[in-house]
Structures are given as C-alpha cells and as structure tokens.
OpenMM code with the backbone's topology and positions (N, CA, C; nanometers):
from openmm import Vec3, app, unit

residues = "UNK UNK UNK UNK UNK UNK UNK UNK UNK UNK UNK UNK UNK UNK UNK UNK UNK UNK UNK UNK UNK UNK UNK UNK UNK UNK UNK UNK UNK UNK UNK UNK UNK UNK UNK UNK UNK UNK UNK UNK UNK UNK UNK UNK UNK UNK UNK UNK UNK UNK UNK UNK UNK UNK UNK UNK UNK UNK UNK UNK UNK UNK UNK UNK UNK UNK UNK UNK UNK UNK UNK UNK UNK UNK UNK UNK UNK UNK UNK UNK UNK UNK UNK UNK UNK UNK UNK UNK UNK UNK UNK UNK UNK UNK UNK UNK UNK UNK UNK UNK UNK UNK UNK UNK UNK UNK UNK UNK UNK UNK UNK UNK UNK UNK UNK UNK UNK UNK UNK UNK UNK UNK UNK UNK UNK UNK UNK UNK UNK UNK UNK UNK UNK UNK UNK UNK UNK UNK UNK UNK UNK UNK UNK UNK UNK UNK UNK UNK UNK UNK UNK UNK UNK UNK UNK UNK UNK UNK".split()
positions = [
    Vec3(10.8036, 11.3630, 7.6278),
    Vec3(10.7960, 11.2182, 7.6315),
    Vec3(10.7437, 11.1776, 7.7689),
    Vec3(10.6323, 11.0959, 7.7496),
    Vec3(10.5831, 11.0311, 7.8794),
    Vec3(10.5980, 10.8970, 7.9463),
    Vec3(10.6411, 10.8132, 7.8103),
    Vec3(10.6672, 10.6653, 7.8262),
    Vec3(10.8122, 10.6484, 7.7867),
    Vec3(10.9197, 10.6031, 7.8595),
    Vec3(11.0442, 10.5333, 7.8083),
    Vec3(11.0387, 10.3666, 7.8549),
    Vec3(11.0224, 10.3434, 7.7388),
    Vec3(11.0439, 10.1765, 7.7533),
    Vec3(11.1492, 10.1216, 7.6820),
    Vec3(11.2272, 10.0368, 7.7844),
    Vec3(11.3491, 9.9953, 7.6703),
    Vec3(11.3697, 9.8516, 7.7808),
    Vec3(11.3160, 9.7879, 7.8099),
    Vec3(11.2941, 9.6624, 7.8474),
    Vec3(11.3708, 9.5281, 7.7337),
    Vec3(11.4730, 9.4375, 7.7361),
    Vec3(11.4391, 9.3476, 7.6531),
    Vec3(11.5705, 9.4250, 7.5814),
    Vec3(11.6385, 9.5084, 7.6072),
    Vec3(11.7095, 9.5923, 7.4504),
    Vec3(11.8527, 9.5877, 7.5386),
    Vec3(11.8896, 9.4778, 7.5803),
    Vec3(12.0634, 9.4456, 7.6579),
    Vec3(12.1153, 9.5405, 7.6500),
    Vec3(12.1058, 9.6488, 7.7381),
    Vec3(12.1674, 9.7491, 7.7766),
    Vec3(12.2584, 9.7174, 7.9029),
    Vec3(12.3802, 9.7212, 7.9300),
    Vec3(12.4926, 9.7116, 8.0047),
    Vec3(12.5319, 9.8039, 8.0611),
    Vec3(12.4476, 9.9360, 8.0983),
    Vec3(12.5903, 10.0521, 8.1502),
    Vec3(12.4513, 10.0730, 8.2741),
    Vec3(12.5306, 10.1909, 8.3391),
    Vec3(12.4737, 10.2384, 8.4606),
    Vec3(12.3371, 10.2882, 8.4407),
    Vec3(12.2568, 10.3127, 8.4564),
    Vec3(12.1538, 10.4119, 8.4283),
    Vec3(12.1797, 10.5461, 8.4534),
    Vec3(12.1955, 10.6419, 8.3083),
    Vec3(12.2421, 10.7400, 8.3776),
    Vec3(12.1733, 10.8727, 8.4746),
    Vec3(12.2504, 10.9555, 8.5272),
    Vec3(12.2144, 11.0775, 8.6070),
    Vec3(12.0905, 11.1337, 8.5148),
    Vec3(12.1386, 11.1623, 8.4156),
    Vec3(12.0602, 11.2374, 8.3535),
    Vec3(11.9017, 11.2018, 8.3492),
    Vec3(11.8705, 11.0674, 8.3908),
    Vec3(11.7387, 11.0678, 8.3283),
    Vec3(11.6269, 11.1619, 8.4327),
    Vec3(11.7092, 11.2109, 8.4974),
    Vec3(11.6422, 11.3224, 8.6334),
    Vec3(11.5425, 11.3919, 8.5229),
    Vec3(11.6247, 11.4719, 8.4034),
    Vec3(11.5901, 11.5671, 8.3743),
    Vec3(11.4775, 11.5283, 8.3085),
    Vec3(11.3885, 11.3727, 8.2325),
    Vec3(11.3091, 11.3515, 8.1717),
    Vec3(11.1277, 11.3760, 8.2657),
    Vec3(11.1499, 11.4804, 8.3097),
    Vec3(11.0183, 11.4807, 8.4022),
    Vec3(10.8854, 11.5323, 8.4294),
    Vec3(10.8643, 11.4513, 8.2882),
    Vec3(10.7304, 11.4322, 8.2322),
    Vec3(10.7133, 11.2886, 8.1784),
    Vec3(10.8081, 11.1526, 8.2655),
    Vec3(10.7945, 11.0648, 8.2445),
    Vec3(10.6635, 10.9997, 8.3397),
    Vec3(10.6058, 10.9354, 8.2839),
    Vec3(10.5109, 10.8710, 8.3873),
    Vec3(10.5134, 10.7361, 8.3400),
    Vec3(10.6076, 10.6659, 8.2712),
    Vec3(10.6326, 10.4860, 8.2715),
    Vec3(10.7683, 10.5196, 8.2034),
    Vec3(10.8701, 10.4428, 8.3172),
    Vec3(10.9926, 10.3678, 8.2922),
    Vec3(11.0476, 10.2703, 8.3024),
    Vec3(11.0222, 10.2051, 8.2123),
    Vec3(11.0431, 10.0366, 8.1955),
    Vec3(11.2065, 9.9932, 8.1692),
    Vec3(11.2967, 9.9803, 8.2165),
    Vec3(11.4239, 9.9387, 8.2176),
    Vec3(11.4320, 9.7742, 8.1986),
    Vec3(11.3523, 9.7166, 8.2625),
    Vec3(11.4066, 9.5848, 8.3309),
    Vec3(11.4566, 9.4895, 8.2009),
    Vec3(11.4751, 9.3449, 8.2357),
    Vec3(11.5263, 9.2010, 8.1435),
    Vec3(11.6441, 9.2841, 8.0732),
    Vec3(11.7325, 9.3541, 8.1308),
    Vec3(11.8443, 9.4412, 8.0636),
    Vec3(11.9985, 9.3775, 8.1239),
    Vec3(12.0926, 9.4608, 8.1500),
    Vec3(12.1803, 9.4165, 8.2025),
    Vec3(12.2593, 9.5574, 8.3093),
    Vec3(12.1244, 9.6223, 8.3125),
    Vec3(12.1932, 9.7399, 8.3422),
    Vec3(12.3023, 9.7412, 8.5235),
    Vec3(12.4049, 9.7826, 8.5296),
    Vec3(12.5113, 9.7917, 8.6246),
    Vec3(12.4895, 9.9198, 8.7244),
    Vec3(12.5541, 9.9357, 8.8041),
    Vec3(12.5644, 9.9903, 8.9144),
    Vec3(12.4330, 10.0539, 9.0372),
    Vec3(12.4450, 10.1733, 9.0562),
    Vec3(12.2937, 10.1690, 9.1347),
    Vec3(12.1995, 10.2457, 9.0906),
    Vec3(12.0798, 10.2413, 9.1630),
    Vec3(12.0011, 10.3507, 9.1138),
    Vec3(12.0133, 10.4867, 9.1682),
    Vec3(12.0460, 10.5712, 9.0581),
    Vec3(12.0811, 10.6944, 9.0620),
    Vec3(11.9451, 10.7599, 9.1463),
    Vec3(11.9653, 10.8639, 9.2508),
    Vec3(11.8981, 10.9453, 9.3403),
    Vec3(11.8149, 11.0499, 9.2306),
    Vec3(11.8380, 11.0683, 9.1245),
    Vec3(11.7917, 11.2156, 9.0269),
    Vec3(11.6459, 11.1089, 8.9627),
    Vec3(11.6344, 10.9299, 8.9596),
    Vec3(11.5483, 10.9028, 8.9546),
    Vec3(11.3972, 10.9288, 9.0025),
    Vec3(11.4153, 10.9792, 9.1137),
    Vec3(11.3203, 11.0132, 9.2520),
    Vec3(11.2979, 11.1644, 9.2442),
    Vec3(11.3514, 11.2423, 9.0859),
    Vec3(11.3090, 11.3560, 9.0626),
    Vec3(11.2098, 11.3498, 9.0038),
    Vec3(11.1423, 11.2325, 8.9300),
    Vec3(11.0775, 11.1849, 8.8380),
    Vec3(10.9337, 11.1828, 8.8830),
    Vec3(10.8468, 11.2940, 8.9318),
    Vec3(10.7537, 11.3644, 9.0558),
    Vec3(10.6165, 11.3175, 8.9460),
    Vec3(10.6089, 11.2480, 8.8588),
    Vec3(10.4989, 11.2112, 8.7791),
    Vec3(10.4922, 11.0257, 8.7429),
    Vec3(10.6080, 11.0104, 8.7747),
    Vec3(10.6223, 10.8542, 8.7661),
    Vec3(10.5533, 10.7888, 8.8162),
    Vec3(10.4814, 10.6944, 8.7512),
    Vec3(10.3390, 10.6140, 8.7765),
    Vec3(10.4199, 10.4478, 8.7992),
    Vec3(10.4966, 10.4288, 8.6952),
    Vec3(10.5279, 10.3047, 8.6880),
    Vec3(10.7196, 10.3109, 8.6580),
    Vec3(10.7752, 10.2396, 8.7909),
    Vec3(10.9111, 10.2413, 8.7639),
    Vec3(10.9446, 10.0562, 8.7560),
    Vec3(11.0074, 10.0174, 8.6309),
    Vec3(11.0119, 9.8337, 8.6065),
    Vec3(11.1611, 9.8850, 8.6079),
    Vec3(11.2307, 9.7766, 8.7196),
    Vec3(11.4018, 9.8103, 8.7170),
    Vec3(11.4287, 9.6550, 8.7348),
    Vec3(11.3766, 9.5837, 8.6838),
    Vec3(11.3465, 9.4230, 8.7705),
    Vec3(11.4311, 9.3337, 8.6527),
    Vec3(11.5426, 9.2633, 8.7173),
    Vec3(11.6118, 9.1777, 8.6336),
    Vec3(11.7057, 9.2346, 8.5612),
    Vec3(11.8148, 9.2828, 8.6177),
    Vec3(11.9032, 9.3668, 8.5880),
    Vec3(12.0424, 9.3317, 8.6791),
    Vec3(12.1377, 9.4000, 8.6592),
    Vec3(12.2521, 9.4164, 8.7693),
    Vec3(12.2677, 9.5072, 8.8803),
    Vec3(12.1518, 9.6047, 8.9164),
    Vec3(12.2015, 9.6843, 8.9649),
    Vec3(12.2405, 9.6243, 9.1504),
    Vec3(12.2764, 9.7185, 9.2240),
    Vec3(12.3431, 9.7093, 9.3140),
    Vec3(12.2913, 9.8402, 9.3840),
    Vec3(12.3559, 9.8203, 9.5715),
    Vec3(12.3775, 9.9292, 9.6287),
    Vec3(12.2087, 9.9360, 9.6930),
    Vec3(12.1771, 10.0613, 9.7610),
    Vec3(12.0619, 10.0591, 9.8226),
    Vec3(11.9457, 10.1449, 9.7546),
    Vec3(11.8309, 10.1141, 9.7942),
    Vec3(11.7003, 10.1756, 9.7113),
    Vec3(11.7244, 10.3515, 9.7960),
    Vec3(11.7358, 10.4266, 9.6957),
    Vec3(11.7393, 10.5116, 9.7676),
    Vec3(11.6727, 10.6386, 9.8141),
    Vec3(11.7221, 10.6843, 9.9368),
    Vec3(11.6338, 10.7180, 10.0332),
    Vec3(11.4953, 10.8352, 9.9562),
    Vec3(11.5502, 10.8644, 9.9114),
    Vec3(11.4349, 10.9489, 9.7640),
    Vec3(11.3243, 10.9197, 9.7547),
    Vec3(11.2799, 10.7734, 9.7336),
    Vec3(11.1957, 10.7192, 9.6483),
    Vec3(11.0781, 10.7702, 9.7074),
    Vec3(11.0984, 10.7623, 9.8450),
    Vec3(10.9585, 10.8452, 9.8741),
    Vec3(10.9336, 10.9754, 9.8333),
    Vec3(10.9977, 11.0349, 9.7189),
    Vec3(10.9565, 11.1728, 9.6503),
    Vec3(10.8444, 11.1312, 9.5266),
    Vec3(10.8788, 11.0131, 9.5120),
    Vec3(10.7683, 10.9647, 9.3831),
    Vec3(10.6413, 10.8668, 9.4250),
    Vec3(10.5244, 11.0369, 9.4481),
    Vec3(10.4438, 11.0095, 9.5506),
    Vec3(10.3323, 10.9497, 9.4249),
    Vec3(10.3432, 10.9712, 9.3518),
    Vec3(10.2331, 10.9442, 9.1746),
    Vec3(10.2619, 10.7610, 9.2227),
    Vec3(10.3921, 10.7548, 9.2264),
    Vec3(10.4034, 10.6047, 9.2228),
    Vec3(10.3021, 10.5031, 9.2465),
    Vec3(10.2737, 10.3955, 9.1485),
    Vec3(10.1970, 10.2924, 9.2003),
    Vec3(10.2157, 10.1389, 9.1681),
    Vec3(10.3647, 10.1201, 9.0558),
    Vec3(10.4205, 10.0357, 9.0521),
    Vec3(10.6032, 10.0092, 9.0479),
    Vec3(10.6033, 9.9528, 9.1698),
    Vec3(10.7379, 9.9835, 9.2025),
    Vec3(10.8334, 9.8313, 9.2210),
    Vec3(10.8996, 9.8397, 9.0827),
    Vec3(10.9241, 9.6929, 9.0561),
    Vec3(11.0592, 9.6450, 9.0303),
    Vec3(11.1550, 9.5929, 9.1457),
    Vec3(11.2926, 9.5745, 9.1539),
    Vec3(11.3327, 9.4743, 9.1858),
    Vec3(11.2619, 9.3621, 9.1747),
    Vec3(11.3011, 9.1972, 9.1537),
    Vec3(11.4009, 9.1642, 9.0424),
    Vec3(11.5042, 9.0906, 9.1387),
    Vec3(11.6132, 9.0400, 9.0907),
    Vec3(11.6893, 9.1087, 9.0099),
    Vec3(11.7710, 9.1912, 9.1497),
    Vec3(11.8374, 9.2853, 9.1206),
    Vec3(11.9298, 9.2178, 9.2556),
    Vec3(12.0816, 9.3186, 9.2684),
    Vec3(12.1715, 9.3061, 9.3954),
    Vec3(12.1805, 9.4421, 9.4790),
    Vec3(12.0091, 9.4546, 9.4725),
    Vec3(12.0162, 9.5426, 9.6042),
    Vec3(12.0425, 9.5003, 9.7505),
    Vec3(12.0939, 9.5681, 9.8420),
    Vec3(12.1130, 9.5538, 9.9625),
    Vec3(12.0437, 9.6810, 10.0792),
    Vec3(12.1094, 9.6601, 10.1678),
    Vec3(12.0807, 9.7298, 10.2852),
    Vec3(11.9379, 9.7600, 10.3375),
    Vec3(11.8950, 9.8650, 10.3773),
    Vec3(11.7816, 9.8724, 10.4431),
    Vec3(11.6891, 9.9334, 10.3741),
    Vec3(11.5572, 9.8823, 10.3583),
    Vec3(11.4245, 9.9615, 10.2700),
    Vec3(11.3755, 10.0912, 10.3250),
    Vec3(11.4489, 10.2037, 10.2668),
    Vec3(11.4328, 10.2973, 10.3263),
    Vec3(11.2748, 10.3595, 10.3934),
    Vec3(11.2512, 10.4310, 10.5017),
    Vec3(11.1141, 10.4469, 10.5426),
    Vec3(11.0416, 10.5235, 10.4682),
    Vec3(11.1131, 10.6238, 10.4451),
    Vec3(11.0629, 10.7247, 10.3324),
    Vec3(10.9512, 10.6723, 10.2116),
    Vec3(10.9961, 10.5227, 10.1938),
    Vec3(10.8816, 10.4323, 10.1414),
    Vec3(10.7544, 10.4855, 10.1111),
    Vec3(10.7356, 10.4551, 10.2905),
    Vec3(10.5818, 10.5040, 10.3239),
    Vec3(10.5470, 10.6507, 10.2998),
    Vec3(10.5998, 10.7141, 10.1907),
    Vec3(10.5610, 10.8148, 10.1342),
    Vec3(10.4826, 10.7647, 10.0309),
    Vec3(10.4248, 10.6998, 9.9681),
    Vec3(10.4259, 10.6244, 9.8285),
    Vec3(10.2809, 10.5579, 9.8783),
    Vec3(10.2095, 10.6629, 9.8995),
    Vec3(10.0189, 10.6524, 9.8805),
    Vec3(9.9583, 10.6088, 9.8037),
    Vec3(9.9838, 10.6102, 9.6965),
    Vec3(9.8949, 10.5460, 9.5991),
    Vec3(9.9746, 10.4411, 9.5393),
    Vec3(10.0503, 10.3576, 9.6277),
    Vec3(10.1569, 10.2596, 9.5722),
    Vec3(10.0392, 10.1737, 9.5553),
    Vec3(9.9725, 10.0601, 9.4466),
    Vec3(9.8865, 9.9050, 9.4434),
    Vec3(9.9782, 9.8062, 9.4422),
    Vec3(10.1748, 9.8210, 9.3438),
    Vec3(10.2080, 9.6878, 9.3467),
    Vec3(10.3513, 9.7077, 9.3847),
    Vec3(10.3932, 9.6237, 9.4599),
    Vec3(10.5526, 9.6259, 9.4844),
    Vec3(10.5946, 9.5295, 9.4473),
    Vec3(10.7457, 9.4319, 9.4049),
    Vec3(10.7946, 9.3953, 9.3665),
    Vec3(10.9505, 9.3775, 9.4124),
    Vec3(10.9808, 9.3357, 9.4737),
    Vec3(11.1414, 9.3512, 9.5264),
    Vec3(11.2107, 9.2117, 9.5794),
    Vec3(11.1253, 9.0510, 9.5348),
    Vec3(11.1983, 8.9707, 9.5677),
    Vec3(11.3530, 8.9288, 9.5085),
    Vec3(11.4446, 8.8826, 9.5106),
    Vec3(11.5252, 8.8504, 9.4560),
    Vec3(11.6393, 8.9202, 9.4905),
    Vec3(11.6292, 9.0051, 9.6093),
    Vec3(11.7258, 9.1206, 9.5705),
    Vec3(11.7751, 9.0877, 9.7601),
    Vec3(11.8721, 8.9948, 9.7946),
    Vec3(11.8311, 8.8782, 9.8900),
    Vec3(11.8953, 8.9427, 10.0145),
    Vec3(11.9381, 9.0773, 10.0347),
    Vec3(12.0549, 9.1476, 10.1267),
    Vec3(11.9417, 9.2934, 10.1130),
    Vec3(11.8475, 9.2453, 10.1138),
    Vec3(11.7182, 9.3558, 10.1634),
    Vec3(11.6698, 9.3582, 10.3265),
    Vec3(11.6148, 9.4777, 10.3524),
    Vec3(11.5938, 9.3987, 10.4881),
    Vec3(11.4793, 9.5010, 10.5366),
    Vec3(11.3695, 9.5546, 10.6179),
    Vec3(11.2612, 9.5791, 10.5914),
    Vec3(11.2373, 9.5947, 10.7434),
    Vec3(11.1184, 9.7306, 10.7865),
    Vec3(11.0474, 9.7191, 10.9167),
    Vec3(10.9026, 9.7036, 10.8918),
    Vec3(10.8019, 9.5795, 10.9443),
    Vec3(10.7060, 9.5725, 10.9225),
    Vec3(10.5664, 9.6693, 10.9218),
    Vec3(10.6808, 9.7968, 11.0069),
    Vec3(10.5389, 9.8667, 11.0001),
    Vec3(10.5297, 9.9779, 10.8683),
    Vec3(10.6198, 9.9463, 10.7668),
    Vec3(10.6653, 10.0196, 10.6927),
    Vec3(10.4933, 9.9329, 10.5821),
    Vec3(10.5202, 9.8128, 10.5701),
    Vec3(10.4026, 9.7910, 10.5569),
    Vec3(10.2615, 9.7597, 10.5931),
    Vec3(10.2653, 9.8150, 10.7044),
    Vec3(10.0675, 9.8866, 10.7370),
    Vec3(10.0711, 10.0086, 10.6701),
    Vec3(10.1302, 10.1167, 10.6173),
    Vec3(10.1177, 10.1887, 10.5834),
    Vec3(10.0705, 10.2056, 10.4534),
    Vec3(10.0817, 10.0918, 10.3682),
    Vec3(10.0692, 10.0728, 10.2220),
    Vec3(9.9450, 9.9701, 10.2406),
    Vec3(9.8584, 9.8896, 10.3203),
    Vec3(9.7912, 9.7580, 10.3236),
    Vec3(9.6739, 9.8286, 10.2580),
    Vec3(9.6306, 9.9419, 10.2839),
    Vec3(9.4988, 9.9689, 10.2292),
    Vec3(9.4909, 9.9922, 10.0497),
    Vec3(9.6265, 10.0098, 10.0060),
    Vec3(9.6336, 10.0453, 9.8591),
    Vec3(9.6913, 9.9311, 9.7457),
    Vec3(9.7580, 9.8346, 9.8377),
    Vec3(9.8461, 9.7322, 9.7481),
    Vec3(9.7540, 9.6546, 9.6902),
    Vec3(9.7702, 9.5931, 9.6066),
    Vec3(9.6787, 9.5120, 9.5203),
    Vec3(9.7472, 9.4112, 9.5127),
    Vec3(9.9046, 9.3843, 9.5153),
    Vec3(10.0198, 9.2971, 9.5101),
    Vec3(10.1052, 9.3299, 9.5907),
    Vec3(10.1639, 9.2524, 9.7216),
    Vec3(10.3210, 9.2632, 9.7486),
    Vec3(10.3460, 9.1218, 9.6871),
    Vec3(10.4920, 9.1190, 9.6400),
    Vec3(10.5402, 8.9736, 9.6360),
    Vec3(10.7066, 9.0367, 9.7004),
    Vec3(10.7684, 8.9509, 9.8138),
    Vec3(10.8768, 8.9609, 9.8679),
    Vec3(10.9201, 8.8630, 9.8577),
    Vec3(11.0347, 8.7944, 9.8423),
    Vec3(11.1203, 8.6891, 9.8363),
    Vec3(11.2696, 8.7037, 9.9060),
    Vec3(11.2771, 8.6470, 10.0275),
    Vec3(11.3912, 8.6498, 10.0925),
    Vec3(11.4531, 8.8057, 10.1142),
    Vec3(11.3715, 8.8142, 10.2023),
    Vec3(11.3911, 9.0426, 10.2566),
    Vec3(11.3359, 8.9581, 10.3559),
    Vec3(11.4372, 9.0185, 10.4852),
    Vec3(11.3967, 9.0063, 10.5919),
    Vec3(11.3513, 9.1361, 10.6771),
    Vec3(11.1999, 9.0622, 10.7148),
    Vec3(11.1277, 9.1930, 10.7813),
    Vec3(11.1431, 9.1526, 10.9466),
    Vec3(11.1644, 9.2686, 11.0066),
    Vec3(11.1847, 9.2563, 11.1454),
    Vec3(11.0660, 9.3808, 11.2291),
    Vec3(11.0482, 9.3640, 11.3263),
    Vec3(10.9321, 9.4680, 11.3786),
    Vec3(10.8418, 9.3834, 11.4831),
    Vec3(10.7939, 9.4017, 11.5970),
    Vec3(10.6777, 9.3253, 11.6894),
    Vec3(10.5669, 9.3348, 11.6259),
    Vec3(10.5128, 9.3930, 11.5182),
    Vec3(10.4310, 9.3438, 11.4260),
    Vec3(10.3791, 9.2854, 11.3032),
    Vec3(10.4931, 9.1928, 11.3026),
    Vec3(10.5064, 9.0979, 11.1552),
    Vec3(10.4375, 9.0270, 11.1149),
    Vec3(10.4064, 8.9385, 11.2058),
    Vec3(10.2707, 8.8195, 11.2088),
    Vec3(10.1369, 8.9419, 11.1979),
    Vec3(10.1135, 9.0472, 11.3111),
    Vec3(9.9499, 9.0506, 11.3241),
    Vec3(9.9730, 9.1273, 11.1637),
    Vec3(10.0395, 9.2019, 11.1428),
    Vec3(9.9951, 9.2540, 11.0326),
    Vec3(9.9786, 9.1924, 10.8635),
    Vec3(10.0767, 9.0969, 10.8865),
    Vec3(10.0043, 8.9804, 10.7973),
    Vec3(9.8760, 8.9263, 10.7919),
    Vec3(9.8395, 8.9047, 10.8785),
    Vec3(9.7262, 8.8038, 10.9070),
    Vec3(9.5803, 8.9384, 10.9216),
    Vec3(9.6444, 9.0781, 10.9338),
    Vec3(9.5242, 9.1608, 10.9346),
    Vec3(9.4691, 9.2195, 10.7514),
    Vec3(9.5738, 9.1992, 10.7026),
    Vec3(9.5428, 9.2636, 10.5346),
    Vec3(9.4596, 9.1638, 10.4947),
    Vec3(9.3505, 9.2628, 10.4112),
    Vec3(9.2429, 9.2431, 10.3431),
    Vec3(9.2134, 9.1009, 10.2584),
    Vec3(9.1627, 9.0390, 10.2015),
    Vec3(9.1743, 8.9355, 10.1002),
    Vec3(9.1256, 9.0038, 9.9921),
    Vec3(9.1376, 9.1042, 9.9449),
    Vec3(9.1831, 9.1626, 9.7968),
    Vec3(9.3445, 9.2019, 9.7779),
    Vec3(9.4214, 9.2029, 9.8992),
    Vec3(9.5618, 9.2069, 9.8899),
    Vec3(9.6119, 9.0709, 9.8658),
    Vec3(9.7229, 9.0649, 9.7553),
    Vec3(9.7887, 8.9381, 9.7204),
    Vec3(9.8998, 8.9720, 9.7628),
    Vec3(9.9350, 8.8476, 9.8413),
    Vec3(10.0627, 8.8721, 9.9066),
    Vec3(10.1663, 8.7514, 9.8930),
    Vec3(10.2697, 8.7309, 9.8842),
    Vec3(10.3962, 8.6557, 9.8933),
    Vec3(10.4814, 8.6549, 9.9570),
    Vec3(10.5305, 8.5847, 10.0776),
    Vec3(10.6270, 8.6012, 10.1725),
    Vec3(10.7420, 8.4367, 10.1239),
    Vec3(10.7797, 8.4453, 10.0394),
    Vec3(10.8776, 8.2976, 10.0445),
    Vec3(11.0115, 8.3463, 10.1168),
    Vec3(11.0273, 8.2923, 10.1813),
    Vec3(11.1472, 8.2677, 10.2698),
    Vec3(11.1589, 8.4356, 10.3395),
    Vec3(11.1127, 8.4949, 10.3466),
    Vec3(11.1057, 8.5841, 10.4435),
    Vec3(11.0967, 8.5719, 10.5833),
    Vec3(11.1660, 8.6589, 10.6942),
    Vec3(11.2176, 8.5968, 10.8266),
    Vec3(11.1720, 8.7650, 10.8893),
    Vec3(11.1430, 8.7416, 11.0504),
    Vec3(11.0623, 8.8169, 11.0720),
    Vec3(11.1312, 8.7892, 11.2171),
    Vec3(11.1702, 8.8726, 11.2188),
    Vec3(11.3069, 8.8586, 11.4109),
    Vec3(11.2761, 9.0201, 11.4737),
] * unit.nanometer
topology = app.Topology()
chain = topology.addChain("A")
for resn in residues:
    res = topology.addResidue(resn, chain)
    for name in ("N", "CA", "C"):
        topology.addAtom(name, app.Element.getBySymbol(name[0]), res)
C-alpha cells in the first residue's frame, strides 16, 4: 500500500505506533479527524513519504525531532492542531520540502534561519501565530523569491 487516506472518517484515538511499519507509504492523509495525543516518532520511519496531511485534528505535544528523516517529504501539513514547543532543526533536513503548513498550532515557536534553508524549494509557507525569533527574520523575508507564497499572520519575530 502506497496511499492511506482516511481524512473526513472521525477517527478519535491516537495515531498508532504501528503505522512505522507501513513503509511503502508515500501519501498519508489523516487530517478533518479527531485524532488525540501526539505524533508518534515511528512516523518519521516512513523514508518514502511524499505527503504527510495531519491538519485539523487534536493532536498535541511537539513535532518530533525525526521528521527530518523524511527526506522524500514535500508536503508537510499540521495546521490546527495543539502542537507546542520548538520546531525542531532537524527540519532543515527536508530538501525537497515545496509546502508547509503549521498555522494554528499557536505554542509553536521557530528559528528563522531554519527557513533559508527551505526558500529555494517552497512553493507555499503559510504560518499563523509561531513565533520566529533569529537576527534574520525581516532580511530573510523580504529576500525569498516571488514564486514563494508566503503567510506570516500574527507571527512575532524577537
């Protein structure tokens, strides 16, 4: 199996451990669910994953430090969710990332140079209230391309 989509199908429980072992997934669509607790680390075993949708859900807790193992990645989508803590750097493992997605999730918090590292590949950031901090917040805004679409609402930059 290459595609699991279950988007839309009110699912309520954790996401489990197990889906480590599905890895020959390359689209996992979760999101408009109700799914609870965090995202499990065995996700980031998932070394073919093209497209991860976790967006509009319950989960909680921090993106974790893994994700930069899912280097295939190129849509990485966790809006409005109750993530917290810090966007791990490991991030900037994630080369062929075009779209990110992570507003809503309001106890995020971000180093700007985490994104120069991604400016040449994104096709989309949209951020919503993640505060990015770094002495290069402004220039590196104002240096990405105008084929990058970008969204900063209420984002704070200290």
């Amino acid at each position: 199996m290459n595609k699991l989509i279950l988007s839309g199908t009110n699912l309520t429980v954790p996401i489990p451990k197990e889906i480590g072992i599905l890895t020959d997934l390359i689209v996992l669509h979760l999101s408009h669910n109700a799914l609870t607790g965090e995202i499990p680390t065995r996700i980031c075993q998932l070394y073919k994953l093209e497209q991860l949708f976790l967006n509009s859900n319950g989960l909680e807790g921090s993106i974790p430090l893994e994700i930069g193992n899912l280097t295939s990645l190129k849509w990485l989508i966790l809006y409005d969710n109750l993530l917290s803590g810090i966007i791990p750097n490991r991030i900037g493992n994630l080369n062929r990332i075009e779209v990110i997605r992570d507003g809503g999730n309001n106890n995020l918090e971000g180093r700007m140079s985490l994104l120069v590292r991604f400016q040449a590949h994104w096709e989309t950031l949209r951020t919503f209230k993640i505060f990015f901090y770094g002495r290069t917040a402004w220039s590196v805004l104002f240096s990405w391309s105008s084929k990058t679409a970008t969204s900063f609402s209420s984002s704070i930059s200290r």
